[in-house]
C-alpha positions in Angstrom: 13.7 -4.0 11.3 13.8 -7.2 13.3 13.8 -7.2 17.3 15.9 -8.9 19.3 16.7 -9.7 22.6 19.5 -6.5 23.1 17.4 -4.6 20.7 16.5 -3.8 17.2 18.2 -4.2 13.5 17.9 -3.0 10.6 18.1 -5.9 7.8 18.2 -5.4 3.9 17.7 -8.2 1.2 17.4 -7.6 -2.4 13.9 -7.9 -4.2 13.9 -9.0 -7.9 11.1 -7.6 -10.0 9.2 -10.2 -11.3 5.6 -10.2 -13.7 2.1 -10.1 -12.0 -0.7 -11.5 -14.4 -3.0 -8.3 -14.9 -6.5 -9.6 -13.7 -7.9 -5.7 -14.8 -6.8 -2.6 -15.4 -8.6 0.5 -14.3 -9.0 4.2 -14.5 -8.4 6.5 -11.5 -6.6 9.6 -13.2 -3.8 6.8 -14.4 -4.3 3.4 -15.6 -4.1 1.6 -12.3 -3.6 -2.5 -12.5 -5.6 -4.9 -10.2 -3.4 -7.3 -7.9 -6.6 -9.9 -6.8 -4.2 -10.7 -3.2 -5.7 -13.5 -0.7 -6.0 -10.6 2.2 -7.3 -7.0 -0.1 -7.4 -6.2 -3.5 -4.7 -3.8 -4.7 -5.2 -1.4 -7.1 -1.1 0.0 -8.4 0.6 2.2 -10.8 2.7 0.8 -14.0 5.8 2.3 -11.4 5.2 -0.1 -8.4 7.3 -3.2 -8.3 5.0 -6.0 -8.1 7.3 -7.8 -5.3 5.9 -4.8 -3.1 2.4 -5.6 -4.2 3.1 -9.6 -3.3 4.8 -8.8 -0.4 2.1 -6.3 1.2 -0.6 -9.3 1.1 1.4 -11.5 3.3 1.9 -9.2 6.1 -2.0 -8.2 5.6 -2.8 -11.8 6.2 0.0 -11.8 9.4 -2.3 -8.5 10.8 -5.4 -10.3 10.5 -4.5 -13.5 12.4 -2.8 -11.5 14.8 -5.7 -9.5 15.1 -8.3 -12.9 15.6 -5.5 -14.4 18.0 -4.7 -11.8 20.3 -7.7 -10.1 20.6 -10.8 -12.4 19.4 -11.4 -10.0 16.3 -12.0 -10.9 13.1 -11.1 -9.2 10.1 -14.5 -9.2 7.6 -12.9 -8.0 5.0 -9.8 -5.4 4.6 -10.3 -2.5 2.2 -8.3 -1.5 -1.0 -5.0 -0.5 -1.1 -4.1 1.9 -4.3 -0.1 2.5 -4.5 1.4 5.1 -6.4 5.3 4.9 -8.0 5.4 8.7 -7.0 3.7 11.7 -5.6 2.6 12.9 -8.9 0.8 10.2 -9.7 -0.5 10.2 -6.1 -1.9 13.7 -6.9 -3.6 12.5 -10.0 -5.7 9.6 -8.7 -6.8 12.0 -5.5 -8.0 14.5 -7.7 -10.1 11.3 -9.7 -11.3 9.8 -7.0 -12.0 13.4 -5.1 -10.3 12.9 -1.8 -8.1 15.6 -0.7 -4.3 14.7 -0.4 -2.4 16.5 1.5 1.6 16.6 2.5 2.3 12.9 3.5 3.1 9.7 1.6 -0.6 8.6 1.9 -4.3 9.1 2.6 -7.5 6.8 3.8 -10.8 7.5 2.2 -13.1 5.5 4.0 -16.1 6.0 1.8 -17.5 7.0 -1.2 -16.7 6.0 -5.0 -13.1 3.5 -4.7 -12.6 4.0 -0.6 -9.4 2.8 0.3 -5.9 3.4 1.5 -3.8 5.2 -1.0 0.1 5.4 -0.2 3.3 6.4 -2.5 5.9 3.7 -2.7 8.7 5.9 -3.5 8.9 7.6 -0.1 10.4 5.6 2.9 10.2 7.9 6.1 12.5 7.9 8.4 12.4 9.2 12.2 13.2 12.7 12.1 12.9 13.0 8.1 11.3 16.2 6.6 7.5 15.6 5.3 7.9 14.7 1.8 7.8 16.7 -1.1 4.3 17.2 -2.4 
């Protein structure tokens, strides 16, 4: 979406896939690979494009000067971001990881053993879309 001055558009652009070097994999119920980004470290599935993963850390690093200029707050540090290609996989690195998962596309676990954001990539909500299927 991009605003304007009589209102809001929707703009598409295609993404090529292109190769991340893997700095680490790990395990978390799937081999999960590690994205080392200059705003979080993202933790995704073998499913994920990596233009998604690339893409993410720039509007990370947007939030966080918006954040410092608008309202004198800086950003220490923001946490992991796990993303999982679909909801199966989702299920299987909440179950290793122990958080509990429920309908949506996503989940925070904000402590603990790997705390993080955790979010499916293959779900775009829309307004007035059904909850995704578990």
């Amino acid at each position: 979406m991009v605003a304007q001055a009589d209102g809001p558009i929707d703009v598409s652009y295609p993404v090529s896939q292109f190769q991340l070097p893997v700095q680490r994999t790990e395990d978390a119920g799937v081999e999960l690979r590690r994205y080392q980004g200059s705003a979080s470290d993202v933790f995704y599935s073998i499913g994920v494009h990596s233009s998604v993963v690339v893409d993410l850390q720039a509007h990370l690093s947007w939030m966080q000067t918006q954040l410092a200029d608008a309202l004198a707050v800086e950003s220490q540090e923001i946490t992991a971001l796990y993303l999982a290609d679909r909801s199966s996989t989702l299920r299987k690195i909440a179950i290793a990881v122990e958080a509990n998962l429920s309908l949506e596309a996503g989940m925070y676990k904000p402590s603990g053993e790997r705390p993080g954001i955790y979010l499916r990539t293959d779900y775009l909500r829309q307004p007035g879309s059904p909850t995704p299927d578990p």
